[in-house]
C-alpha positions as CSV (number, residue, x, y, z in Angstrom):
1,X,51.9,107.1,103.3
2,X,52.5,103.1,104.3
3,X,51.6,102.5,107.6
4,X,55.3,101.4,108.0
5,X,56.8,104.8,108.4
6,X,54.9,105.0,111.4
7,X,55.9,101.6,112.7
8,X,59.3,101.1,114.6
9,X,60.2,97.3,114.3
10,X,63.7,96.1,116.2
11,X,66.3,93.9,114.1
12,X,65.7,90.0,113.9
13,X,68.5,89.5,115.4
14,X,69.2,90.1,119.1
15,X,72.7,90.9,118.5
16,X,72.4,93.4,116.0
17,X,69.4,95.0,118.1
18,X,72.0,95.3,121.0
19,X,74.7,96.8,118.8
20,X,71.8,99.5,117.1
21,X,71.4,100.5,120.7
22,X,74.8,101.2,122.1
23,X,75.3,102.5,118.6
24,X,72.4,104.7,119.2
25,X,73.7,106.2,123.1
26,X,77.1,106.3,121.6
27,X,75.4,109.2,118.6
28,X,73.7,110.8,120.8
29,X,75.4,111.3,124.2
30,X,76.9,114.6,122.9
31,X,73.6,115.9,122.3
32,X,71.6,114.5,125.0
33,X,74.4,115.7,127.6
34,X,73.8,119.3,126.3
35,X,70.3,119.3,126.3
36,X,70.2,118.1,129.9
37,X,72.7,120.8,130.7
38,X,70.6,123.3,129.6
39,X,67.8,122.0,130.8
40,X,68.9,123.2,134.6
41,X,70.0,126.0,133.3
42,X,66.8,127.1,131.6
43,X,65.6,125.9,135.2
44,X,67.2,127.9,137.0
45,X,66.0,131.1,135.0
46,X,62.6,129.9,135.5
47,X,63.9,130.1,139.5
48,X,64.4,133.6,139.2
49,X,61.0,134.4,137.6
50,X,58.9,132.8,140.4
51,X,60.3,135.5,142.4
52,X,59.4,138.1,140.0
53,X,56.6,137.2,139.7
54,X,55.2,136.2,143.2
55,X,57.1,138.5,145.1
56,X,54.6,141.6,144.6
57,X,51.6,138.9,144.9
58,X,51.8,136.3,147.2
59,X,55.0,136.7,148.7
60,X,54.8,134.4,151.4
61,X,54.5,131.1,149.3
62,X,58.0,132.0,147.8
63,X,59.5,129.7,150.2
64,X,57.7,127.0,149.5
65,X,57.9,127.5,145.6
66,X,61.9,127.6,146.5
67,X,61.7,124.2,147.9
68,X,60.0,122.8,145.2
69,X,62.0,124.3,142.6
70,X,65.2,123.4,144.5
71,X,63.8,119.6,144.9
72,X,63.0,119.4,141.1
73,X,66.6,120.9,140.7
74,X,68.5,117.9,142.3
75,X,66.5,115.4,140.8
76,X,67.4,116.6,137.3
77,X,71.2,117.6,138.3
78,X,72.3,114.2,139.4
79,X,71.1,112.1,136.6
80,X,72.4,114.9,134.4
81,X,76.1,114.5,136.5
82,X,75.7,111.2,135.6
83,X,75.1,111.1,131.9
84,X,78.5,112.7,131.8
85,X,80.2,110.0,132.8
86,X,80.6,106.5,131.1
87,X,76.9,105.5,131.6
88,X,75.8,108.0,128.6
89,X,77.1,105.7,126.2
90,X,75.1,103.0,127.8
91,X,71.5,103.3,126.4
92,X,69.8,101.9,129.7
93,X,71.7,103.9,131.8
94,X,71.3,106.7,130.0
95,X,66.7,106.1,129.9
96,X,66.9,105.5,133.5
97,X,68.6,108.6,134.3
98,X,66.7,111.1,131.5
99,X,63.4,109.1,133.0
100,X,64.8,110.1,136.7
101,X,65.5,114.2,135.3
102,X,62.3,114.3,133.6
103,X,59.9,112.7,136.4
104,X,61.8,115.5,138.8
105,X,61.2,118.3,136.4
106,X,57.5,117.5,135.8
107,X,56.5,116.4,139.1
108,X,58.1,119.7,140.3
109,X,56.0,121.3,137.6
110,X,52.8,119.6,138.9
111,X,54.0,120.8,142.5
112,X,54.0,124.3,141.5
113,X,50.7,124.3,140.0
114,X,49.4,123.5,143.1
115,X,51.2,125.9,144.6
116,X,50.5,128.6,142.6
117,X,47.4,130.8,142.5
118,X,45.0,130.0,140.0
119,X,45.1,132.4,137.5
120,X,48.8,132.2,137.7
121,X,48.7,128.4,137.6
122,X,47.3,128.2,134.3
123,X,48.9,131.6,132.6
124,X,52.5,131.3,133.8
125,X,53.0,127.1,134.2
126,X,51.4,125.6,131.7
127,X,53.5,126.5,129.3
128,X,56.7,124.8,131.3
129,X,54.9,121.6,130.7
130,X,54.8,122.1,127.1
131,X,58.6,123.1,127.0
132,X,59.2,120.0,128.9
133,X,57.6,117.6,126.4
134,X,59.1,119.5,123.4
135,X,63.0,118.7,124.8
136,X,61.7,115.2,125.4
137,X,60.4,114.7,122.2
138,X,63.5,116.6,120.4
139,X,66.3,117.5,122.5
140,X,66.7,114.5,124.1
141,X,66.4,112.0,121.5
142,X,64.8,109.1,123.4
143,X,63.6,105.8,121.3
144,X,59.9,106.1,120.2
145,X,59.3,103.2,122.6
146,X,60.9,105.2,125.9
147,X,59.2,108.4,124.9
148,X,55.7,106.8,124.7
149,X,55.9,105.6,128.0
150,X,57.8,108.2,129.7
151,X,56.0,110.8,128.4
152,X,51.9,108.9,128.7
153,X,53.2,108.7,132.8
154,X,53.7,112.7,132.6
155,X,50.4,113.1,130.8
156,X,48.4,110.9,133.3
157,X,50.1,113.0,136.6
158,X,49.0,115.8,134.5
159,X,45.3,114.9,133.7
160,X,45.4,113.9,137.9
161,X,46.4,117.0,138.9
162,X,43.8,118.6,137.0
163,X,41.1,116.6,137.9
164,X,42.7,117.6,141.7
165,X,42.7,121.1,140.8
166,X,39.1,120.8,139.7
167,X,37.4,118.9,142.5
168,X,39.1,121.8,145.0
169,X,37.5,124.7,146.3
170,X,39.5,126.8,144.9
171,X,38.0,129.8,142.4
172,X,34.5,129.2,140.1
173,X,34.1,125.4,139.3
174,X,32.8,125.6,135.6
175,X,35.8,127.9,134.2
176,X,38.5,125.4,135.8
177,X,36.9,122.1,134.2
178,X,36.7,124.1,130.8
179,X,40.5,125.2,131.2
180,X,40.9,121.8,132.3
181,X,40.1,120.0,129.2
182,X,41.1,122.6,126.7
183,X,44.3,122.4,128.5
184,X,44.0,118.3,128.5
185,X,43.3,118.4,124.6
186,X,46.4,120.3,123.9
187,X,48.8,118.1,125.8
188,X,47.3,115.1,124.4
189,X,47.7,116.3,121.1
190,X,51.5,116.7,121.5
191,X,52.0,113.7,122.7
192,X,50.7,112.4,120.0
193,X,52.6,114.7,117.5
194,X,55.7,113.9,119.7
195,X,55.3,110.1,119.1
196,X,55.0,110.5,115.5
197,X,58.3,112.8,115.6
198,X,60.2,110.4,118.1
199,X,59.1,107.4,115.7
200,X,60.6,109.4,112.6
201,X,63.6,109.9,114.4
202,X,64.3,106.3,115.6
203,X,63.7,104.9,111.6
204,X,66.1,107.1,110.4
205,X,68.2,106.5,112.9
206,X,68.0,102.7,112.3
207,X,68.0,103.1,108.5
208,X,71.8,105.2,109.1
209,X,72.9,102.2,111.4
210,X,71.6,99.5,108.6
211,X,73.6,101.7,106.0
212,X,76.9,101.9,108.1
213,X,77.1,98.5,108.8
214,X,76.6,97.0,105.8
215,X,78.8,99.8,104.2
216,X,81.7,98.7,107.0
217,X,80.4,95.0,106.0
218,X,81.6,95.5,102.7
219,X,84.2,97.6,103.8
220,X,85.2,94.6,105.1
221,X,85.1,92.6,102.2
222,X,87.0,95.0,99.9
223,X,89.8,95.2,102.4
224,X,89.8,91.0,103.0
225,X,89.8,91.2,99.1
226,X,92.5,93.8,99.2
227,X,94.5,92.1,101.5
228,X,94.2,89.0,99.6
229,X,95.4,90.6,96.2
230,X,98.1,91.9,97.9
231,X,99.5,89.0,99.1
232,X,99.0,87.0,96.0
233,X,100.9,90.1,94.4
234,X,103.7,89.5,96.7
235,X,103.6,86.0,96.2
236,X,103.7,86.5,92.5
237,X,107.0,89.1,93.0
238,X,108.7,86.7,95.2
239,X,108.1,84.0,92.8
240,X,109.6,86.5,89.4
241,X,111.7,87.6,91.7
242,X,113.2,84.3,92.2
243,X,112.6,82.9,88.7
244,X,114.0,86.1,87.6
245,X,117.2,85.3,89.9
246,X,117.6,81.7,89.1
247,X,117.3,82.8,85.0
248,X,119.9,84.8,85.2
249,X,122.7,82.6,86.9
250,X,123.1,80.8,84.2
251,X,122.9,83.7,81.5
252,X,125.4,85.7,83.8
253,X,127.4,82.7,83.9
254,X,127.4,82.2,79.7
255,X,128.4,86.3,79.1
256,X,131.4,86.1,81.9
257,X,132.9,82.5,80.6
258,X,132.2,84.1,76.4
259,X,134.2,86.5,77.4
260,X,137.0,84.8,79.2
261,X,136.8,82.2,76.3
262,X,137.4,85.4,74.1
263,X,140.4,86.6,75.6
264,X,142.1,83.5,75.2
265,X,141.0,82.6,71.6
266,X,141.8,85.8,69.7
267,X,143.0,84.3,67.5
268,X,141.0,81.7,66.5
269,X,138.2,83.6,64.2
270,X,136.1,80.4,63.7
271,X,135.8,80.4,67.7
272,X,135.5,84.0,68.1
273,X,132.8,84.3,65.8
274,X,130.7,81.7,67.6
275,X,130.9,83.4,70.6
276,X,130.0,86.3,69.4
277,X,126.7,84.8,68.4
278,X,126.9,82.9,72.0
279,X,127.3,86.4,73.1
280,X,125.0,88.4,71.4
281,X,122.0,86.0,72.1
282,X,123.0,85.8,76.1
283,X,123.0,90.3,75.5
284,X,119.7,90.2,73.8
285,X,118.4,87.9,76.8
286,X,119.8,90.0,79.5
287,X,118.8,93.4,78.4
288,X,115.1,91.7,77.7
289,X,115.3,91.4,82.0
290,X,117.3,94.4,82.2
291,X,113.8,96.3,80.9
292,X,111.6,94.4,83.4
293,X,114.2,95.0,86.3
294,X,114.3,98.6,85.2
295,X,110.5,98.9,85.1
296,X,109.9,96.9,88.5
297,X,112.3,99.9,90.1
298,X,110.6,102.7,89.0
299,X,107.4,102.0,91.2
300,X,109.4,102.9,94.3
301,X,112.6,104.9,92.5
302,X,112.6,108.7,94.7
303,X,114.4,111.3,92.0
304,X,117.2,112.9,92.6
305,X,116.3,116.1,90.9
306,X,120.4,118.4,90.6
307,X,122.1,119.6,87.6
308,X,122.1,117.6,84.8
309,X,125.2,118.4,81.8
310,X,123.2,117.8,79.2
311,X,126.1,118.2,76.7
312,X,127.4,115.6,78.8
313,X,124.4,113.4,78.8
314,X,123.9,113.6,74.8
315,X,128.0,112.5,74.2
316,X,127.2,109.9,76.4
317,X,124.6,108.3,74.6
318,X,125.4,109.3,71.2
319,X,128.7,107.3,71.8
320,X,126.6,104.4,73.5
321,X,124.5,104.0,70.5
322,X,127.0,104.8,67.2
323,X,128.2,100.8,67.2
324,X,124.6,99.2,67.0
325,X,123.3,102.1,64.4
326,X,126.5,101.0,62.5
327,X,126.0,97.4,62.4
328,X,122.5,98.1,60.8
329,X,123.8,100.0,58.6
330,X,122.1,103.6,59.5
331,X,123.6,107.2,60.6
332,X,123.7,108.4,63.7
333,X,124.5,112.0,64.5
334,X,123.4,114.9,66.7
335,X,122.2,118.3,64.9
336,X,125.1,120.5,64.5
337,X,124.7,123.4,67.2
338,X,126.9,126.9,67.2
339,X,126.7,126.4,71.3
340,X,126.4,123.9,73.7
341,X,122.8,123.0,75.5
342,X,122.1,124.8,78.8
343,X,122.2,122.3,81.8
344,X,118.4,121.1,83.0
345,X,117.2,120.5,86.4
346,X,116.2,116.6,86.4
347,X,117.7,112.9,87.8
348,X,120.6,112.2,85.8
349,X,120.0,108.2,85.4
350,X,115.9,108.9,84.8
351,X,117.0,111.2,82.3
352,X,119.2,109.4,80.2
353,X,117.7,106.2,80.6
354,X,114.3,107.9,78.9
355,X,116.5,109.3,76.4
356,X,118.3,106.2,76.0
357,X,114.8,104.5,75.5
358,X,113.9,106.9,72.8
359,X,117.2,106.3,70.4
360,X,117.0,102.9,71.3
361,X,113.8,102.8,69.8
362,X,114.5,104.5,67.2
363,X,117.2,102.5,65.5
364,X,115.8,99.1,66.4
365,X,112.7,100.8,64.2
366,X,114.9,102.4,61.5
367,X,116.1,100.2,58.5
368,X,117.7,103.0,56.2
369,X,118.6,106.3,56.5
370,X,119.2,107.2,60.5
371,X,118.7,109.0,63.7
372,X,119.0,112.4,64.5
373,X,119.2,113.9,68.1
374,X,118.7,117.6,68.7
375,X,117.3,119.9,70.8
376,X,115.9,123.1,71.1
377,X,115.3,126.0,74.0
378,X,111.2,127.0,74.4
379,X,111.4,129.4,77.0
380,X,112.4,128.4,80.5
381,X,112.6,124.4,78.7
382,X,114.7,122.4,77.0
383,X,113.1,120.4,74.1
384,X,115.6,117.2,73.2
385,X,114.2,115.6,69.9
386,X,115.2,112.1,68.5
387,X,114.1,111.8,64.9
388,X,114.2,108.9,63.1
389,X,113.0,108.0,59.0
390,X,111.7,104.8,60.4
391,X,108.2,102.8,59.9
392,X,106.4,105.0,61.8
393,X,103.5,104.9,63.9
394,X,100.2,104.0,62.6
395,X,97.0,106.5,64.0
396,X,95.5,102.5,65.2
397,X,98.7,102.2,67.3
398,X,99.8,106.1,68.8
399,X,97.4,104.9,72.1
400,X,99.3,101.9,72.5
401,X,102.5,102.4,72.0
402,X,103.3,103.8,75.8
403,X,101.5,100.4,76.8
404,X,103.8,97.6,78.2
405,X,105.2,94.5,76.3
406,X,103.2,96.4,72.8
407,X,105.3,96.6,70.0
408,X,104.3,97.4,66.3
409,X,105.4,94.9,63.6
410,X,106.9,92.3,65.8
411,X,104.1,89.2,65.9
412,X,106.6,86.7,65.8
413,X,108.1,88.1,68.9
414,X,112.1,88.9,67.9
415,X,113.8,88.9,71.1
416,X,116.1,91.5,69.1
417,X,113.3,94.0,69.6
418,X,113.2,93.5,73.4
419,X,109.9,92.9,75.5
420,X,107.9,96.5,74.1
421,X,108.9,98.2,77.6
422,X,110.7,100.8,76.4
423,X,108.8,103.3,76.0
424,X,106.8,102.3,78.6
425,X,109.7,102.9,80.9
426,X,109.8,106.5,79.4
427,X,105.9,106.8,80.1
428,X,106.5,105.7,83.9
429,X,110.3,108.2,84.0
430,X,107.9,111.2,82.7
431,X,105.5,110.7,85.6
432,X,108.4,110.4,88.1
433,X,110.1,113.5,87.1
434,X,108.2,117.0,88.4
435,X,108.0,119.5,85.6
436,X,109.3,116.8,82.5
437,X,107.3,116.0,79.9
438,X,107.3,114.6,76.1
439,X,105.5,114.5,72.9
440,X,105.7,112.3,69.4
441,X,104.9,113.2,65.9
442,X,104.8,110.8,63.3
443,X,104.0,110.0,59.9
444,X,103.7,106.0,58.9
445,X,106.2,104.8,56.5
446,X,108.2,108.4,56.8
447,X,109.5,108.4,60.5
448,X,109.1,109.6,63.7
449,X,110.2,112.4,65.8
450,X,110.1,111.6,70.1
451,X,110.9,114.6,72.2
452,X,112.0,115.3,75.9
453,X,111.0,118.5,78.0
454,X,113.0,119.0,80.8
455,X,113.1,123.0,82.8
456,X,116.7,124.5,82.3
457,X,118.4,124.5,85.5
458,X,119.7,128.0,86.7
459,X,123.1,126.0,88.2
460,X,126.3,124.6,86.5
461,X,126.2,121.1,87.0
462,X,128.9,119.3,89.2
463,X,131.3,116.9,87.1
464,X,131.4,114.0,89.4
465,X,132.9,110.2,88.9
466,X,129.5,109.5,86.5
467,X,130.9,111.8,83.7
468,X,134.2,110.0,83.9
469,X,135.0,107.8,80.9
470,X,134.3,104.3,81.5
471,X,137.5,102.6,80.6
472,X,139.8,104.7,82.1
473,X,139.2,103.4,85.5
474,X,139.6,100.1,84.8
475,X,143.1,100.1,85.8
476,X,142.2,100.8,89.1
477,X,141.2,97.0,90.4
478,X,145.4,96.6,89.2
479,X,147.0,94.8,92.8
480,X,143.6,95.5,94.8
481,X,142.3,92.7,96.9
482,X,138.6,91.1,96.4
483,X,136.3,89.0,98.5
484,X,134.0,87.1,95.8
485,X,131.2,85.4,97.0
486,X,128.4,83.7,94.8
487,X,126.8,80.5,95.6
488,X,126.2,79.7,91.8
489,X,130.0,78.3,91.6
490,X,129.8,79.0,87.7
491,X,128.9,83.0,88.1
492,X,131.5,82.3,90.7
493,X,134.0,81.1,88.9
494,X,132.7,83.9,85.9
495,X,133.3,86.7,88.7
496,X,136.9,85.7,89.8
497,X,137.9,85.3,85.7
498,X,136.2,88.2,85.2
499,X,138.3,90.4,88.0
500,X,141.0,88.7,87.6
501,X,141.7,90.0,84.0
502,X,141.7,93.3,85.4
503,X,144.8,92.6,87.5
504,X,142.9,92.1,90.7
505,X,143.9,89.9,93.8
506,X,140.8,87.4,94.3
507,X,139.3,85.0,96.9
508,X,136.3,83.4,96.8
509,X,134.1,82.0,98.6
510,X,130.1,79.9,98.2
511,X,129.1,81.2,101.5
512,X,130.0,82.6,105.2
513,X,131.6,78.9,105.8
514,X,134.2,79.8,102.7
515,X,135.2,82.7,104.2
516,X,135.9,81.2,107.6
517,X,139.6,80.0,106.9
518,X,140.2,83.5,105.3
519,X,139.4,85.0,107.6
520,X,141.1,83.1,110.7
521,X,144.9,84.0,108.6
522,X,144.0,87.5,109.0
523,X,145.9,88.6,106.0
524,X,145.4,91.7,104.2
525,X,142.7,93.8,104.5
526,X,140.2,93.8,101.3
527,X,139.5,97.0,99.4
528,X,136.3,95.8,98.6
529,X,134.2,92.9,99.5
530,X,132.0,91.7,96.0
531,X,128.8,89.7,97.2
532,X,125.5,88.6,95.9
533,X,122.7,89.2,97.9
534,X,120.7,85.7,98.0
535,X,122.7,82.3,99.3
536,X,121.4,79.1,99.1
537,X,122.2,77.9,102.5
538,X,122.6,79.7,105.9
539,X,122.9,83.6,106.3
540,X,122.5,86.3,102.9
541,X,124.9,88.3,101.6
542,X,123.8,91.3,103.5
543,X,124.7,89.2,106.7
544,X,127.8,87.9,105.6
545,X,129.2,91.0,104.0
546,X,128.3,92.5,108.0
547,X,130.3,89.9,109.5
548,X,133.2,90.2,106.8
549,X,133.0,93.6,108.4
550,X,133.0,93.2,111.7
551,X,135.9,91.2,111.4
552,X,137.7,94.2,110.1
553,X,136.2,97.2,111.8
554,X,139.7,98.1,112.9
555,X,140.7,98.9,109.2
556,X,137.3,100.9,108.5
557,X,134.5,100.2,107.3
558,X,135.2,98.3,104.5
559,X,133.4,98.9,100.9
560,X,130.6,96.7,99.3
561,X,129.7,95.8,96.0
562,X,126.4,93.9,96.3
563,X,125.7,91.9,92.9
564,X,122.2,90.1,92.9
565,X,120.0,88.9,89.7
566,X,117.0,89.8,91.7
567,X,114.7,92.9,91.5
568,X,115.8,94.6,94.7
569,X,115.4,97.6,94.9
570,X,118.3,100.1,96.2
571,X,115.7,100.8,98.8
572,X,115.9,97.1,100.4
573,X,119.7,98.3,101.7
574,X,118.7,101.5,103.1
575,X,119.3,99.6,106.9
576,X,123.4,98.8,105.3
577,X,125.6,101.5,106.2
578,X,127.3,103.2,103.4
579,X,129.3,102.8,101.9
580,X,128.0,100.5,99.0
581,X,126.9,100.1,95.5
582,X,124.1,97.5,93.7
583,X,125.0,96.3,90.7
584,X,122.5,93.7,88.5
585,X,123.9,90.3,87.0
586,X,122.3,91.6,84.0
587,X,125.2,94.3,82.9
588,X,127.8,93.0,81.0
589,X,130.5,92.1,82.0
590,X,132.9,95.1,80.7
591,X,130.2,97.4,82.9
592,X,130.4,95.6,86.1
593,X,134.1,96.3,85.5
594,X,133.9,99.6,85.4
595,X,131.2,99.7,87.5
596,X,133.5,98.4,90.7
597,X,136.5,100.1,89.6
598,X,134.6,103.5,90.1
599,X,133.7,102.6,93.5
600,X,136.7,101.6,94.3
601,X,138.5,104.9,93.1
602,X,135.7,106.6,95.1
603,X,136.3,105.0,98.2
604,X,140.7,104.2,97.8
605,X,142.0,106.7,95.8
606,X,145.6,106.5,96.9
607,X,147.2,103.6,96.9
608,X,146.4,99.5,95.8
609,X,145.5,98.4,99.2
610,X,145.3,99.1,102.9
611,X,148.0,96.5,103.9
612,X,150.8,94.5,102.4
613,X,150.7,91.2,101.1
614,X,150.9,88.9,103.5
């Protein structure tokens, strides 16, 4: 064995030395506290078995032996009382005071051997000084260091009082000085032993400091790191965030204008056909950000799990998708059925966008022949199936596929295709929904079947507004009264065409400083105040759509629409008192419609508006 296991060396540095011993009192006070307790307990047993024992021999020394034991008593139960207080975290408090305890307990020791008769002496006492060094040496966990010179002061009194015992006239003279060194011998070698045990326990006790620290050291680091990371990750979100909002003013802007420009050159096919191709690039662009918006959501999306008409859900999205699968010239159709699907338990909008994703996919991938959608009950699931006789998925490519921005047979990059999120976005739903799952089969060149498990919901779903056909709400904005407010004044200008067409009444304004001179005529009442969410100058659109509020809290509280090109999540308004809606500068311009118009009926179902024209 090295000669440094037996070698106790203190840190280079002062500091760290310091720390390693408050460290050290801080470990152990627990222990050393309970050992000291029972100490004077153990004391106190040994109390009642000098009586036993000298009551029927020399009875009239038990007084004296009760003052001694009573002396050595106190002078181990105050320090003890002590070390329960704030000085047994303090680790030269705490040697002081187990220094003070142990002095009183040995000298009292000593005392009693003097007391005692001989033959006694050496039977019944010796062995107190051995338990003595033994809880030094374990129990009270004492620095090699303390324990050496603690313990070599007991051993000297000890070899003293021997050598007193010896040169008295007390018994035979040759059998004491043989007891006296046997006994000598023995105590020496535990002392020995006991250093070698105390210097044990202080390295390992320094090696589990030197670990901690440098494991809180890099601790530490990771968590600087970590903290670090996650501020350049919110610097990089605040920075899409607003590139992503700044992108889309003027693509929001191009869809609302194409489609004003539309309505007023029906006529004119030339014109209408260029803005169709005006249009269908600015759709192409905005459902590319539509994917990343929808992605970015679902880190902090919470389901909704109810009901789900799945029926409902399939009609939906069959009739979504039968326009683009006709343009390519493919079939679209859902497997004939005697009977309806049973309703599933799962988030209505995770659910369909998934599925949405999967047919989507499917006819962007599908040159000839079509798309089925189907389904299929496997004992308490539902299995919805979207086959396709499309290109297939290669074995190199059925680990990627679920990847983001990965898409197969698109190098050039087609911005028809999208970004490659959608199936992603299914990867991301499927974890967010409990008990959903899905699986693909495919065969390259000869199609590909996607499929959906979702449980079967014991319920009937509730119809509510979402199942409502989309256009036949539109007449509801008819002789209602909007507050627009954008401070892009082309989205502006977009939004007030835009509502306007649907019969509404509009005003608009840039910012809270627009609104001011509406709102000193106090006029009519607004059935719904339309506002994006970041203004260049002076106070958001959460702020102003509160003060727009406040200036009517009379009427109610009056219904928001907040529109915003950035990826806020729904989340980010839970502080805004209902009620209100989100709606993303990325929908088209026929959805925000409809969108608004359904809100409206929610909120104001009887009647165009809470006051008359002014």
């Amino acid at each position: 064995m090295r000669s440094s296991g037996f070698v106790v060396r203190k840190f280079k540095s002062a500091a760290v030395e310091r720390a390693f011993r408050m460290d050290y009192a801080r470990r152990y006070a627990g222990q050393r506290r309970l050992a000291g307790t029972g100490s004077i307990l153990m004391w106190f047993v040994f109390v009642g078995r000098d009586w036993w024992l000298l009551n029927g021999v020399e009875p009239g020394i038990l007084f004296h032996v009760g003052y001694v034991r009573l002396a050595g008593a106190a002078g181990m139960a105050v320090p003890m009382w002590l070390m329960w207080g704030p000085r047994g975290f303090d680790e030269r408090w705490a040697v002081r005071l187990f220094g003070v305890a142990t002095l009183s307990a040995w000298l009292a020791v000593l005392g009693l051997m003097m007391l005692y008769p001989t033959a006694l002496a050496v039977r019944e006492l010796f062995p107190g000084f051995l338990l003595i060094l033994f809880m030094i040496f374990t129990s009270f966990r004492l620095r090699a260091i303390t324990a050496a010179w603690l313990v070599g002061l007991c051993v000297l009194t000890f070899y003293l009082t021997e050598l007193c015992l010896y040169l008295s006239s007390r018994g035979n003279v040759s059998t004491p000085a043989a007891g006296s060194v046997s006994r000598g011998t023995m105590v020496t070698i535990m002392y020995l032993a006991g250093i070698v045990i105390c210097i044990q326990f202080e390295l390992a006790a320094r090696r589990e400091f030197s670990f901690r620290r440098t494991l809180r050291a890099a601790k530490a680091r990771v968590e600087a790191q970590n903290a670090r990371m996650r501020e350049l990750i919110k610097e990089k979100e605040r920075f899409f965030s607003s590139a992503y909002h700044d992108i889309q003013q003027p693509l929001a802007a191009i869809n609302l204008f194409t489609r004003s420009a539309r309505i007023k050159l029906e006529d004119e096919h030339a014109a209408s056909h260029d803005l169709d191709v005006i249009e269908e690039t600015a759709r192409d662009i905005l459902d590319m950000f539509k994917d990343i918006q929808d992605y970015s959501e679902l880190g902090s999306y919470i389901p909704h799990m109810a009901p789900v008409d799945t029926e409902a859900v399939l009609t939906e999205i069959f009739e979504q998708y039968l326009e683009p699968a006709k343009s390519k010239g493919i079939e679209l159709r859902i497997s004939g059925h005697r009977r309806h699907p049973p309703p599933i338990e799962s988030d209505h909008s995770l659910f369909k966008r998934a599925l949405s994703n999967f047919i989507s996919n499917a006819i962007k991938n599908t040159s000839k022949g079509g798309v089925v959608i189907g389904w299929v009950e496997i004992g308490e699931r539902l299995r919805i199936d979207v086959r396709d006789t499309g290109i297939g998925i290669a074995s190199a490519h059925r680990e990627a596929i679920f990847t983001e921005y990965y898409q197969i047979s698109n190098p050039g990059r087609d911005r028809s295709k999208g970004l490659g999120l959608g199936l992603s976005i299914v990867h991301r739903v499927i974890g967010i929904l409990p008990k959903h799952s899905m699986s693909f089969w495919s065969v390259e060149g000869r199609g590909s079947r996607f499929s959906l498990y979702a449980p079967i919901s014991e319920m009937t779903p509730v119809l509510g507004a979402d199942n409502q056909k989309s256009g036949a709400s539109m007449s509801v904005l008819k002789g209602r009264y909007v507050l627009l407010c954008d401070d892009e004044p082309t989205v502006l200008e977009g939004l007030r065409r835009l509502f306007s067409s649907a019969g509404a009444l509009v005003d608009t304004a840039e910012s809270m400083a627009g609104f001011e001179a509406i709102l000193a005529d106090d006029g009519r009442v607004p059935d719904i105040i339309v506002m994006d969410i970041r203004l260049r100058d002076g106070p958001t659109g959460i702020e102003v759509a509160e003060r727009i509020r406040r200036h009517f809290a009379w009427a109610g509280v009056l219904p928001v629409a907040f529109i915003t090109g950035e990826l806020v999540s729904p989340r980010a308004l839970c502080d805004f008192p209902e009620p209100f809606v989100l709606l993303r500068k990325s929908s088209a311009p026929e959805s925000t419609l409809d969108e608004v118009s359904r809100f409206v009926a929610a909120q104001q179902p009887a009647g165009p508006g809470h006051s008359p024209d002014p």
